[in-house]
C-alpha positions, 0 to 999 in steps of 0.5 A: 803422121800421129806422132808429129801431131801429138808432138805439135799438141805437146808443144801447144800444152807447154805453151800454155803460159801459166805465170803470164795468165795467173799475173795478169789475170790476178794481180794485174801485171805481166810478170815478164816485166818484173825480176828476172823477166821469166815467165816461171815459177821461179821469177813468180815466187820472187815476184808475186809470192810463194802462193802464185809460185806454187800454184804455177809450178804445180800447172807447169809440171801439169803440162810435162806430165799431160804431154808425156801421157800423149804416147799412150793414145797411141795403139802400140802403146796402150796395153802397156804391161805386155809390151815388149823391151823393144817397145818399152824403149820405143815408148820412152824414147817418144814420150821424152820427145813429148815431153821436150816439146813441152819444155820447148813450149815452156820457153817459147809459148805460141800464146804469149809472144814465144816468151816463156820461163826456163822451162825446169817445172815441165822438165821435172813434169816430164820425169814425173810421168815417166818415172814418178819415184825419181821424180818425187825425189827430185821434188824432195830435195828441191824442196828440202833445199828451198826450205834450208836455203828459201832460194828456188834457183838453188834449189832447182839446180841442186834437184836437177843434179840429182837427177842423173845421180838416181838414174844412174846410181840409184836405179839404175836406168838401163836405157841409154837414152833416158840416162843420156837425158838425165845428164843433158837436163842436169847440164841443161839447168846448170847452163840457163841458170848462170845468171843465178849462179853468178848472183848466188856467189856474190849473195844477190839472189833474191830468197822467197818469203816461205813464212810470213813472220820471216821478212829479209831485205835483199 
């Protein structure tokens, strides 16, 4: 029964809308009415600046970081450096359960007409509040990407495949769960971002303006 209501909770945490709230509190504007229609950091880069983008991204991966630390409420789970693997196991299998109710409080927040972003800043909250290394390296070639290349759907998809790669290969996770999950968010990210694919290919994707004197029409 605790369980079920920390995962209600982690759902209301990623329903919080940030880029709806920060566009209409701040500019005046729902953001969900302009550019890809998403209520992301993505769309809120294009739309509103790398500013608002930032500021929304860093709360968006608040939230996965804030849900997968729910577990820890629990008792079982509090004296963490002398749990055993089984409870090791327990504890992560629970938190990417807190943390995809996150995500799906991204996609469909109960605060904002069930209208939401496609939830890849929660997700990468997510890694990060269970395994920050990995995170802070997918974040490292996210933003590597997005320095080379200024387009952030590129740059998160590339950061998302990333993912599984270090799992697997680099650290070597060991937990077939968390490795099954690597490989699903990868696939994840690639499959909601086929429109920006598309775009991608035949040049039409919009970049964000990372530097003021560095203007481009697209």
């Amino acid at each position: 029964m605790i369980e079920f209501l920390l995962l209600i909770c982690a759902y209301l945490i990623g329903s919080v809308p940030t880029a709806v709230w920060v566009s209409k509190g701040v500019f005046g504007m729902d953001i969900r009415e302009y550019g890809s229609g998403n209520a992301g950091a993505t769309n809120t880069f294009r739309v509103l600046g790398p500013k608002a983008g930032t500021f929304v991204m860093i709360v968006d991966m608040l939230k996965g970081v804030l849900a997968v630390r729910l577990a820890y409420l629990l008792p079982q789970y509090q004296d963490i450096e002398h749990l055993s693997q089984l409870v090791k196991t327990q504890l992560v299998n629970f938190q990417i359960a807190l943390g995809l109710a996150a995500v799906l409080g991204h996609i469909f927040p109960i605060w904002a007409g069930f209208r939401g972003g496609k939830g890849i800043a929660t997700l990468f909250g997510l890694v990060l509040g269970i395994q920050p290394l990995v995170a802070l390296c997918c974040v490292g070639v996210f933003l590597m990407i997005l320095f080379l290349t200024r387009y952030v759907s590129l740059s998160s998809i590339i950061a998302s495949i990333a993912f599984p790669v270090l799992i697997l290969y680099i650290f070597n996770e060991p937990e077939l769960y968390y490795r099954i999950f690597a490989i699903a968010v990868a696939l994840l990210v690639v499959l909601t971002h086929q429109k920006n694919i598309g775009r991608l290919l035949k040049g039409n994707e919009s970049k964000v303006p990372l530097f003021k004197n560095r203007k481009e029409k697209h």
